[in-house]
C-alpha positions as CSV (number, residue, x, y, z in Angstrom):
1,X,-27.2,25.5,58.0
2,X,-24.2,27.6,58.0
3,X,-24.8,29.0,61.3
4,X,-25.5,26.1,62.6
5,X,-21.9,24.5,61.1
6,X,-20.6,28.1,62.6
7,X,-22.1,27.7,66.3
8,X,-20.6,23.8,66.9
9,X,-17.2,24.6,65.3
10,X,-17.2,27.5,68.3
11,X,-18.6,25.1,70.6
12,X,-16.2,22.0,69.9
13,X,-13.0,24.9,69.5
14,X,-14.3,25.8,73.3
15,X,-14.4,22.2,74.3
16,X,-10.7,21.2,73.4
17,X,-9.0,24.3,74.6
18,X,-10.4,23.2,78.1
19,X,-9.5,19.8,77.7
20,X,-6.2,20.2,78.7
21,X,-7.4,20.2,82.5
22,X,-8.9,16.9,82.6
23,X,-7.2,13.9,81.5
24,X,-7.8,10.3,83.0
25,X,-11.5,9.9,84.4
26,X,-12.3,7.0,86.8
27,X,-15.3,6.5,88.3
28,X,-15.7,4.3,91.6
29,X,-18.1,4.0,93.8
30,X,-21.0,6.8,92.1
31,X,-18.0,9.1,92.2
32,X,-16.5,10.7,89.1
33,X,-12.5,11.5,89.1
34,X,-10.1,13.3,87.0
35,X,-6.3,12.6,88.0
36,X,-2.8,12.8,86.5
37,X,-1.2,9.3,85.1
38,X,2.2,8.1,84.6
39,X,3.5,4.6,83.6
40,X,5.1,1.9,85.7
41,X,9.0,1.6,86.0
42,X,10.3,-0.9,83.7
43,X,13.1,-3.9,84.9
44,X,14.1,-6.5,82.5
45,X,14.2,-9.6,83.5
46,X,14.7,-13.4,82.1
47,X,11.5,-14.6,80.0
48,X,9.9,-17.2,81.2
49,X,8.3,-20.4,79.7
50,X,5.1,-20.1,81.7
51,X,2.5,-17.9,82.8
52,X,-0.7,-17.5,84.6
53,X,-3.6,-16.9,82.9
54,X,-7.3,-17.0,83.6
55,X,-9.0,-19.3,80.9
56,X,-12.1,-21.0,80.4
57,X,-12.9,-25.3,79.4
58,X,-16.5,-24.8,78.7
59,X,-19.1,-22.2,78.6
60,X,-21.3,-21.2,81.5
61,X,-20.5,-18.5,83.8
62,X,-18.1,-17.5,86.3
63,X,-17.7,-21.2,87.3
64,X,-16.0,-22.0,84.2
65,X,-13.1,-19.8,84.7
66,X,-9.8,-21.5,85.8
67,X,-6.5,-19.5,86.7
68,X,-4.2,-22.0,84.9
69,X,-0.4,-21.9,84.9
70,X,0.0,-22.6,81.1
71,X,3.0,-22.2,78.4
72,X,3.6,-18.4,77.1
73,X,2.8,-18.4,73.8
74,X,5.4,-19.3,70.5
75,X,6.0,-17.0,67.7
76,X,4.8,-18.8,64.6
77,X,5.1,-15.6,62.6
78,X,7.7,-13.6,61.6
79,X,5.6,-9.9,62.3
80,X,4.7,-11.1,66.0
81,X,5.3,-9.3,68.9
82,X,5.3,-11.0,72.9
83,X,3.6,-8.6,75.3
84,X,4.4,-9.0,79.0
85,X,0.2,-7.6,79.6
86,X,0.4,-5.0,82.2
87,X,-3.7,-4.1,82.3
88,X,-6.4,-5.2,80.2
89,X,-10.0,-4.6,80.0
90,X,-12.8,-6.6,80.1
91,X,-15.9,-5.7,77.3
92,X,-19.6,-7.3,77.1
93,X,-18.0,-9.5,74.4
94,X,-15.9,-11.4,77.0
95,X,-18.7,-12.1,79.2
96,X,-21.2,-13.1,76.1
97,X,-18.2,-15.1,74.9
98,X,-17.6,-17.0,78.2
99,X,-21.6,-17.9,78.0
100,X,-21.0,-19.3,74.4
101,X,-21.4,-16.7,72.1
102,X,-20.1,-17.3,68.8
103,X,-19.7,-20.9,69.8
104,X,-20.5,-21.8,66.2
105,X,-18.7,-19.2,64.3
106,X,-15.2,-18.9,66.2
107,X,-13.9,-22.0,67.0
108,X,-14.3,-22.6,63.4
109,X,-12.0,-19.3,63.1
110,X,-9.9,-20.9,66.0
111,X,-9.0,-24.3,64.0
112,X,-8.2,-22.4,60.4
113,X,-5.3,-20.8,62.8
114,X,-4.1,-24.0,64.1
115,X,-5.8,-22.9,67.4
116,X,-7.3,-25.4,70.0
117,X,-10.8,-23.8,71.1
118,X,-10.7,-25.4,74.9
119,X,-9.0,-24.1,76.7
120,X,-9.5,-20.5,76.0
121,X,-8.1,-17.1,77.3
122,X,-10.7,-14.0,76.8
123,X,-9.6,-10.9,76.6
124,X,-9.6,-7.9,73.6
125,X,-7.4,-5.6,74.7
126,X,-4.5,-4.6,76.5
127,X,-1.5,-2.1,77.0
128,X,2.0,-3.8,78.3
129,X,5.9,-3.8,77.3
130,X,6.9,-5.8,74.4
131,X,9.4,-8.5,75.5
132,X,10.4,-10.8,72.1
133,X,9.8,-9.5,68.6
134,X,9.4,-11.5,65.7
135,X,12.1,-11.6,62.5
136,X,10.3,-9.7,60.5
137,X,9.5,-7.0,63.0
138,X,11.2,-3.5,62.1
139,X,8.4,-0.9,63.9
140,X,9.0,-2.3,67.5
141,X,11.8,-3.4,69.8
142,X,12.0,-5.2,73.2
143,X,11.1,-2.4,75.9
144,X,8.9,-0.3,73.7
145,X,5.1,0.4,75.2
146,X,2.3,-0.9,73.4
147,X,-1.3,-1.2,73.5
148,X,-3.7,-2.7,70.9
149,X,-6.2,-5.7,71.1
150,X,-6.4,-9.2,70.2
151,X,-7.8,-10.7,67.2
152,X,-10.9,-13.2,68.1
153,X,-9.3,-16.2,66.9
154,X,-6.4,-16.1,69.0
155,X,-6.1,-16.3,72.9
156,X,-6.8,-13.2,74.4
157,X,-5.1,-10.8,77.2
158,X,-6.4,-11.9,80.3
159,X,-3.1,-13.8,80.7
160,X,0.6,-12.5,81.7
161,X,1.7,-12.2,78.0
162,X,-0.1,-12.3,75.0
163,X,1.1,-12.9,71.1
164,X,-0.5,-10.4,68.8
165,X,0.5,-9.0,65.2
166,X,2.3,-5.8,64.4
167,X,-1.1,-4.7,63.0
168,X,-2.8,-5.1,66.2
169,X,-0.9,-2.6,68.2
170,X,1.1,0.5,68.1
171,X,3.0,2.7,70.8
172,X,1.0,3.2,73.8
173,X,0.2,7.5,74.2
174,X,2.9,8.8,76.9
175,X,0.3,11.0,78.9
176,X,-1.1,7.8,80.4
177,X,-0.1,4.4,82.3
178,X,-1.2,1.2,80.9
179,X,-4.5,0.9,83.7
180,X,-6.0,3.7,82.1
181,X,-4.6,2.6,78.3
182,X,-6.0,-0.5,78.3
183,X,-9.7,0.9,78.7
184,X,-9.2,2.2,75.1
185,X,-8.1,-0.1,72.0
186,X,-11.3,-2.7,71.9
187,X,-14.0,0.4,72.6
188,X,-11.9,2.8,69.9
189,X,-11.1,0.6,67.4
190,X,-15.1,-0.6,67.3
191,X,-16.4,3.3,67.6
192,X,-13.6,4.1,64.6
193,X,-14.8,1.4,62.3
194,X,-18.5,2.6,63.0
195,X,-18.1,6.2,62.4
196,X,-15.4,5.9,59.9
197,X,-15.2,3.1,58.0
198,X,-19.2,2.2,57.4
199,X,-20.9,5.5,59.0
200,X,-18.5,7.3,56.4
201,X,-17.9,10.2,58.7
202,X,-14.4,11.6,59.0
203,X,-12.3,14.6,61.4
204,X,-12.9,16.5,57.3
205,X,-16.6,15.9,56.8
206,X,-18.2,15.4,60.5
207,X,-18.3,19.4,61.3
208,X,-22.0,20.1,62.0
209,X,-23.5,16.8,61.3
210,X,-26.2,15.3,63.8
211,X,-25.4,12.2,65.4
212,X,-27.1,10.4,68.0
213,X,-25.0,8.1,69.9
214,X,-27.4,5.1,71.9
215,X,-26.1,4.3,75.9
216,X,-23.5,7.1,75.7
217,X,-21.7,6.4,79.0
218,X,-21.3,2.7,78.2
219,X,-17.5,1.9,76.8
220,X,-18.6,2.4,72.9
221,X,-20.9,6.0,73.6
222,X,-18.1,7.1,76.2
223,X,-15.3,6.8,73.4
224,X,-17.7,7.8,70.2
225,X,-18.8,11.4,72.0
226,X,-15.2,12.1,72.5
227,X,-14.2,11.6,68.9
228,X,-17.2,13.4,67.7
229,X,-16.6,16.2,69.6
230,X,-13.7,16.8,68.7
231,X,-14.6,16.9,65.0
232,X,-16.8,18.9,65.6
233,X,-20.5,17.4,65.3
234,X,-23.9,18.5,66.8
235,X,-23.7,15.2,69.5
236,X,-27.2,13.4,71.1
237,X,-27.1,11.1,73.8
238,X,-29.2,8.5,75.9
239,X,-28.3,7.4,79.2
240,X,-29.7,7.0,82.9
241,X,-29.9,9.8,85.3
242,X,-26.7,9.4,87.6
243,X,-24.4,9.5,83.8
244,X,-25.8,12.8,83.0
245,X,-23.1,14.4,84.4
246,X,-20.7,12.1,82.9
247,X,-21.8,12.3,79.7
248,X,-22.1,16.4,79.3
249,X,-18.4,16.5,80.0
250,X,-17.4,14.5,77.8
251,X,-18.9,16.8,75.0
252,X,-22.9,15.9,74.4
253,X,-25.0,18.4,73.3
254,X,-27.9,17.4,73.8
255,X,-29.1,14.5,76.7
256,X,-32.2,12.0,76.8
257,X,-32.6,10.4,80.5
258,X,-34.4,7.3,79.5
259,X,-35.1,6.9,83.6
260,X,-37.6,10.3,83.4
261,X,-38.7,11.1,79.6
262,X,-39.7,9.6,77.1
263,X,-37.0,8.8,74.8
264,X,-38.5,8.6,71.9
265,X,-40.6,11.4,71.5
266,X,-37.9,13.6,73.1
267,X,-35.3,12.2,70.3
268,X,-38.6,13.2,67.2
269,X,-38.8,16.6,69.0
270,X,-34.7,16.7,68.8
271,X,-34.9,16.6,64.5
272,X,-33.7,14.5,61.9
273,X,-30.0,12.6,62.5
274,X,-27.4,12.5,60.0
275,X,-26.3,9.3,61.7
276,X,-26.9,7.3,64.0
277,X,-24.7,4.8,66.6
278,X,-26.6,1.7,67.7
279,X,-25.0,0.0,70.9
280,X,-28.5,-1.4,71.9
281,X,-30.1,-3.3,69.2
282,X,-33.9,-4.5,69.9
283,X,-36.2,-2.1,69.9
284,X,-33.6,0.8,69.8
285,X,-33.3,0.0,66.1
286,X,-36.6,0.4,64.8
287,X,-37.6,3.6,66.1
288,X,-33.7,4.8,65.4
289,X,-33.8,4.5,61.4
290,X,-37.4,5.9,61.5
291,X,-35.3,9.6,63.1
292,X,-32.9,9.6,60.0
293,X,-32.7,12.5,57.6
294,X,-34.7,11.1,54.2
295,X,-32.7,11.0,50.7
296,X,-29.4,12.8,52.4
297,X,-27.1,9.4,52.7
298,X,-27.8,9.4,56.2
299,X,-26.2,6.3,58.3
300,X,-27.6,3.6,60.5
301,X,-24.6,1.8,61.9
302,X,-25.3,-0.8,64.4
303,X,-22.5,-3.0,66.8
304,X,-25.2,-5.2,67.4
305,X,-25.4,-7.6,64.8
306,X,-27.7,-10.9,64.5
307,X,-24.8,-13.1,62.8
308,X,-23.2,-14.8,65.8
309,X,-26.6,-14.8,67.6
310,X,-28.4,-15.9,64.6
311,X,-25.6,-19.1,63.8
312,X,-25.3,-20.3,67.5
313,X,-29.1,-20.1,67.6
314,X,-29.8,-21.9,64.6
315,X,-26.5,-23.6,63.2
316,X,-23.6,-22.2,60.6
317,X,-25.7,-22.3,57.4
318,X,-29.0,-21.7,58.9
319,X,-27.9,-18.8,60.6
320,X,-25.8,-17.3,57.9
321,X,-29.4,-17.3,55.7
322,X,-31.3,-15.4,58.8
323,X,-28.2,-13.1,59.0
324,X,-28.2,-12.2,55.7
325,X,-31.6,-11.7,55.8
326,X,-31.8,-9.3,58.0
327,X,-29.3,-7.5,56.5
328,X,-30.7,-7.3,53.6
329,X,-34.1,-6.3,54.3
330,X,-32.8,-3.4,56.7
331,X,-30.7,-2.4,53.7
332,X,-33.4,-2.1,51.1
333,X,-35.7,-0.8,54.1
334,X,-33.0,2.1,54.2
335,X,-32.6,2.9,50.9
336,X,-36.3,3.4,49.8
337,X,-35.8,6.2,51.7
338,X,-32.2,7.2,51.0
339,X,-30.3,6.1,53.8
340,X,-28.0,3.7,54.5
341,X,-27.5,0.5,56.6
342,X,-24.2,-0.7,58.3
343,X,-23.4,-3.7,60.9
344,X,-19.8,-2.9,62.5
345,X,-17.2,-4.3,64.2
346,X,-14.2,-4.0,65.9
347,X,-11.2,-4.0,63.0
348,X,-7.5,-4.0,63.8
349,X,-6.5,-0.8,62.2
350,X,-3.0,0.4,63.8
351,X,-3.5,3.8,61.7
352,X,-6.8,4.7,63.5
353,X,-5.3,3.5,66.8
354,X,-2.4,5.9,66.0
355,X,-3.9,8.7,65.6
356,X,-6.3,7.5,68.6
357,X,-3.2,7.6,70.9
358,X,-2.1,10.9,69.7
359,X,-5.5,12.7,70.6
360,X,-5.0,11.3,74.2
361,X,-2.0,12.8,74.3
362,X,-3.0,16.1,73.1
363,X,-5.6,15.6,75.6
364,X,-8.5,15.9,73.4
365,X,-10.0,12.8,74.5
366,X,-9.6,10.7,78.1
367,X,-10.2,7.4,78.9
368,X,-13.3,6.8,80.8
369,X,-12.8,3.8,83.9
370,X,-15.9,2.6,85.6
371,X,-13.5,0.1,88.4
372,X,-10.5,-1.3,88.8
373,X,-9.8,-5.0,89.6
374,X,-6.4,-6.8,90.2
375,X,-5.9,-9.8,88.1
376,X,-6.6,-12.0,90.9
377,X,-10.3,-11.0,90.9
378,X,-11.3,-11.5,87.0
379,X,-14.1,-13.3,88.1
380,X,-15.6,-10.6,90.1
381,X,-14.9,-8.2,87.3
382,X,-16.6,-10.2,84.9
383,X,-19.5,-10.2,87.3
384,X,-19.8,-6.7,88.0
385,X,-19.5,-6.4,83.9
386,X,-23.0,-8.7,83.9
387,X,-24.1,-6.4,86.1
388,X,-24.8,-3.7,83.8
389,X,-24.9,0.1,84.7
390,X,-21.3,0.7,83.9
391,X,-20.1,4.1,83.3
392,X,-16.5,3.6,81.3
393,X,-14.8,0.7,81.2
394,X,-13.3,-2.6,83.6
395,X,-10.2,-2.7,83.7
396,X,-7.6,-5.7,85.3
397,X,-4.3,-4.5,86.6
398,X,-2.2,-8.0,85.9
399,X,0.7,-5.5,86.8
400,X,0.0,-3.6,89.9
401,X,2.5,-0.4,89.7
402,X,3.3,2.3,92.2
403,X,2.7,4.9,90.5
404,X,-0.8,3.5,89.3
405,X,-1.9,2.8,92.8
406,X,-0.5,6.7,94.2
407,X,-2.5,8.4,91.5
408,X,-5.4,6.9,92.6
409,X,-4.7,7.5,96.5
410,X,-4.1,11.6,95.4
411,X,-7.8,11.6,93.5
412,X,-9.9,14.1,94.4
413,X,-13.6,13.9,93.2
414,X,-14.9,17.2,91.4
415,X,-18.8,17.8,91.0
416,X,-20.9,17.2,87.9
């Protein structure tokens, strides 16, 4: 055990003093890039009382959306903060939510807030420039760089501004503009509360532990082999043959190609998992908790849970029953044979994000972009999003900088 505690402490030591010669990767058209960033110039100007944003009256798909010219939003709160949105990203959540997932569940959340649920703005995350701050507001000032997400019961950042909470955000890391800054918060803030906050694994305790991360070059398995890595764990991946490259630099140790072997059997002949991150669901789960260490506390911790599914499928109390039985049988499942069972979610945590920001600035993790759209073509990005296959993240420029657009003209691609 010690040698193998010794050999990854080596290995992830290795890993971070080469970080420092990639920082930003994008990938675009099957190539993989690694470039410099900067951020955009700011100019102040008059705030106005309207904005466009792309919002939806109804659930369906991509003929739902409506680029609206609606009212910026009102402080109601005195620890609110205005961001003029200069990128945001787009996660599988957006497009489930524009179908009508948790059509039971979060307009309910909506109304408690004094929301309307029609019509909505989607959206988690963002980066931008703070332009009005509330009264009670002492961490943050007019001009200061943010990123963070958006809680679900509020109107999201695919809009010109967005109203969030002092929780929900922090400075954005200096090392990067906000195109690639807004690929992180949503994707970071889900992996941290995973890992951390159910999977119990910390940067103190995470040295030499097993983890198997499910769909690792997706936005969630991009982020979690990062973090991981750098504290220092033994890291096991799945993912299709064109992201093996991907995902070896970015820090796995070990990689399943679910397109030639079998993925299963390979995983068995891999050993037992301290934990494992579920991004899949389905089937992915039921042969996952079967490869857990027995009696050692290991964790099951799945983003994938049935409770939205389960209440839009079946109705609020209905589904709340099926939800919490399912839960409840995985949990006693688990611990007749000492392990544990977590469902996950993304939590606003401006701590974790801090501390997120700061290891992208010591370039010890780098945020991963599968394409680039400009705010004009949101629907296009949601539908390369239902596309699958994405390696990183979407991303929506709403501001279009300079300097954004001239890194991206300097990129060079590098092999695998």
């Amino acid at each position: 055990m010690m040698s193998r505690v010794f050999r990854h402490a080596t290995k992830a030591a290795e890993w971070l003093r080469n970080a420092d010669k990639l920082e930003v990767i994008c990938i675009s058209g099957g190539s993989r890039r690694f470039f410099q960033t900067s951020s955009c110039q700011q100019q102040h100007t008059p705030l106005p009382t309207h904005m466009n944003a792309w919002q939806i009256n109804g659930y369906g798909g991509n003929e739902v959306f409506e680029l609206n010219k609606t009212r910026v939003p009102v402080m109601t709160q005195a620890d609110q903060v205005l961001v003029k949105v200069h990128a945001a990203s787009i996660n599988p959540v957006d497009v489930a939510m524009r179908g009508g997932y948790g059509k039971t569940i979060l307009p309910k959340l909506k109304q408690i807030s004094g929301q309307s649920v029609f019509p909505a703005t989607l959206g988690r995350d963002f980066s931008g420039v703070v332009v009005k701050t509330g009264k009670g507001v002492r961490n943050f000032k007019v001009g200061d760089e943010v990123w963070g997400i958006t809680s679900f019961q509020h109107q999201g950042s695919h809009a010109e501004y967005t109203l969030v909470s002092t929780k929900e955000i922090t400075n954005k890391p200096t090392t990067v503009n906000h195109t690639h800054a807004a690929a992180v918060p949503f994707v970071a803030l889900t992996t941290w509360a995973a890992i951390v906050t159910f999977g119990g694994l910390t940067e103190k305790n995470a040295l030499g532990k097993r983890v198997l991360v499910h769909a690792g070059s997706g936005g969630i398995g991009s982020f979690a082999i990062q973090l991981l890595r750098v504290w220092g764990a033994e890291i096991v991946t799945t993912c299709s043959t064109d992201a093996v490259g991907l995902v070896k630099s970015l820090g796995a140790d070990y990689i399943v190609d679910y397109k030639t072997q079998d993925v299963r059997q390979e995983l068995k002949n891999i050993g037992e998992f301290d934990m494992v991150l579920d991004t899949l669901g389905g089937a992915a789960q039921d042969y996952s908790m079967q490869l857990l260490k027995k009696w050692k506390n290991a964790s099951y911790v799945t983003v994938v849970s049935p409770l939205l599914k389960d209440t839009d499928q079946y109705g609020l109390l209905p589904g709340l029953a099926s939800a919490a039985v399912s839960m409840t049988t995985n949990t006693f499942k688990g611990l007749a044979s000492g392990q544990l069972y977590h469902w996950a979610f993304c939590i606003p945590n401006s701590n974790a994000l801090r501390k997120i920001g700061s290891l992208i600035d010591q370039q010890h993790i780098r945020p991963v972009i599968d394409q680039v759209f400009p705010f004009h073509e949101v629907p296009q990005a949601f539908e390369k999003m239902e596309g699958g296959g994405a390696r990183g993240k979407t991303v929506i420029e709403v501001i279009l900088c300079e300097t954004d657009r001239q890194d991206e003209n300097d990129d060079t691609s590098l092999d695998n």
